[in-house]
Kinemage of the C-alpha trace (Angstrom):
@kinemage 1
@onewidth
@group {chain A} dominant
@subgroup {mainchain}
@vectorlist {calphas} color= white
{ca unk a 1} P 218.941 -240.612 3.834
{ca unk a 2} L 215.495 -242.896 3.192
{ca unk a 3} L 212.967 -240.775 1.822
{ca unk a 4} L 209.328 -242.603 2.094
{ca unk a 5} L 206.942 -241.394 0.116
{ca unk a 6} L 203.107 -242.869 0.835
{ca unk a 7} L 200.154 -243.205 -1.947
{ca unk a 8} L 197.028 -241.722 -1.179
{ca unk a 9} L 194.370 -244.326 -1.190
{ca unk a 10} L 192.794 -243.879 -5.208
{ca unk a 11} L 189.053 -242.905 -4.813
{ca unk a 12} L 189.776 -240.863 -1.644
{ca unk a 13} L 187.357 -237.574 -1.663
{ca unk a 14} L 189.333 -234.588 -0.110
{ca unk a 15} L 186.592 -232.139 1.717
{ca unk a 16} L 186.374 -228.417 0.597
{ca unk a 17} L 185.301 -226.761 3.248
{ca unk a 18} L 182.858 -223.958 2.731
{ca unk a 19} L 181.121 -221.168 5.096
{ca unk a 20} L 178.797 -219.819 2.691
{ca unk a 21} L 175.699 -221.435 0.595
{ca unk a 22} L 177.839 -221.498 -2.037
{ca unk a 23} L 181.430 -221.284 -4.005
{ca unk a 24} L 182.097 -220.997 -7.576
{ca unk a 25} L 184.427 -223.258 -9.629
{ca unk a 26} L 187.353 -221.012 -10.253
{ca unk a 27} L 186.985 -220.138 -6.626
{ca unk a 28} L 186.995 -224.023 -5.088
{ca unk a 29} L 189.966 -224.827 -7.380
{ca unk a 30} L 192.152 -221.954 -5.823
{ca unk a 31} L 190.676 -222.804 -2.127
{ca unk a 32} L 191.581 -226.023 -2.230
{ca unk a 33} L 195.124 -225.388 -3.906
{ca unk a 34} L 195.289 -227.573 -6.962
{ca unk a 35} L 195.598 -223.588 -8.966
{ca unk a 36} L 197.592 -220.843 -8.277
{ca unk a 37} L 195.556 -218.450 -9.607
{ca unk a 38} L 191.848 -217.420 -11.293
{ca unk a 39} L 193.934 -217.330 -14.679
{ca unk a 40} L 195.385 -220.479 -14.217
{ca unk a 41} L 191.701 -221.664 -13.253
{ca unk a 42} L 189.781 -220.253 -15.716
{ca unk a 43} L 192.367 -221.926 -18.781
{ca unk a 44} L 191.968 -225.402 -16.858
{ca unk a 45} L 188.584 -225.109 -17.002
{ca unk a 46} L 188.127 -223.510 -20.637
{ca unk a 47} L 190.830 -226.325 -21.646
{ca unk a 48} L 187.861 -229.023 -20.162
{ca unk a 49} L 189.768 -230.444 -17.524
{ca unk a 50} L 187.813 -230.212 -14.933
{ca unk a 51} L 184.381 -232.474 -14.289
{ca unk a 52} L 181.604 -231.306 -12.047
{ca unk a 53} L 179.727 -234.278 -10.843
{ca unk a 54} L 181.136 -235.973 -12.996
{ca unk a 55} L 180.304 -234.217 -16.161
{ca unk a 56} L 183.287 -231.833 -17.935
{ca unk a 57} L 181.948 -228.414 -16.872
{ca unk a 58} L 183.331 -225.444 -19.055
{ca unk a 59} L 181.870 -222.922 -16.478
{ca unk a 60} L 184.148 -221.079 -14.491
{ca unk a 61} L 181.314 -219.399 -12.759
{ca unk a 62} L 179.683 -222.710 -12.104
{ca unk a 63} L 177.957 -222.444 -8.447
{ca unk a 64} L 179.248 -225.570 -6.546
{ca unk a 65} L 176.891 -226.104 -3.055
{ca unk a 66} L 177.445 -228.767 -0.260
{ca unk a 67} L 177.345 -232.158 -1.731
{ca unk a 68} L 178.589 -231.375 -5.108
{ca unk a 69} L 181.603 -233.257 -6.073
{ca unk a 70} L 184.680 -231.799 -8.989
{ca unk a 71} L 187.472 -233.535 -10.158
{ca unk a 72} L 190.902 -232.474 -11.232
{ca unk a 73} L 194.001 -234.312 -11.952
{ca unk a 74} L 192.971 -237.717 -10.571
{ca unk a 75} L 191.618 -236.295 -7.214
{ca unk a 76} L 187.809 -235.511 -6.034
{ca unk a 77} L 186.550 -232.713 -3.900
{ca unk a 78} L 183.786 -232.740 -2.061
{ca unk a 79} L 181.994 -229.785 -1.459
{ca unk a 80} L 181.238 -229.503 2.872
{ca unk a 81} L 179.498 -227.024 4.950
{ca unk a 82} L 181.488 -226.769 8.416
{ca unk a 83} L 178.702 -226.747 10.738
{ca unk a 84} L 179.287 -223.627 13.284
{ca unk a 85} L 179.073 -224.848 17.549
């Protein structure tokens, strides 16, 4: 059996979509499914390895709105609004 594994383009920004003004950190990190759960969020962030437009941001409670960007593990995340028909 050939397995083919692809390599996501480095730089690629992978949308978060949101449907409220805003989310917080430990929230966007579960919703977009790099963490398993707030625990495991809140250590990555305490631990500093997580940037926030790209500064290191140490607050789980951080408020992230459209626009705003985080990092984790090589991969951005861009904040989105999903505009409603």
């Amino acid at each position: 059996m050939k397995v083919v594994v692809k390599k996501k383009a480095s730089g690629e920004v992978v949308p978060v979509w949101i449907y409220s003004e805003f989310i917080k950190l430990q929230d966007a990190l579960k919703y977009a499914n790099v963490v398993y759960s707030g625990g495991e969020a809140k250590q990555l962030i305490l631990d500093e390895q997580v940037k926030v437009n790209g500064e290191v941001c140490t607050m789980r409670g951080k408020k992230l709105r459209p626009g705003d960007k985080f990092e984790f593990m090589g991969k951005t995340f861009l904040i989105s609004t999903h505009e409603s028909d």
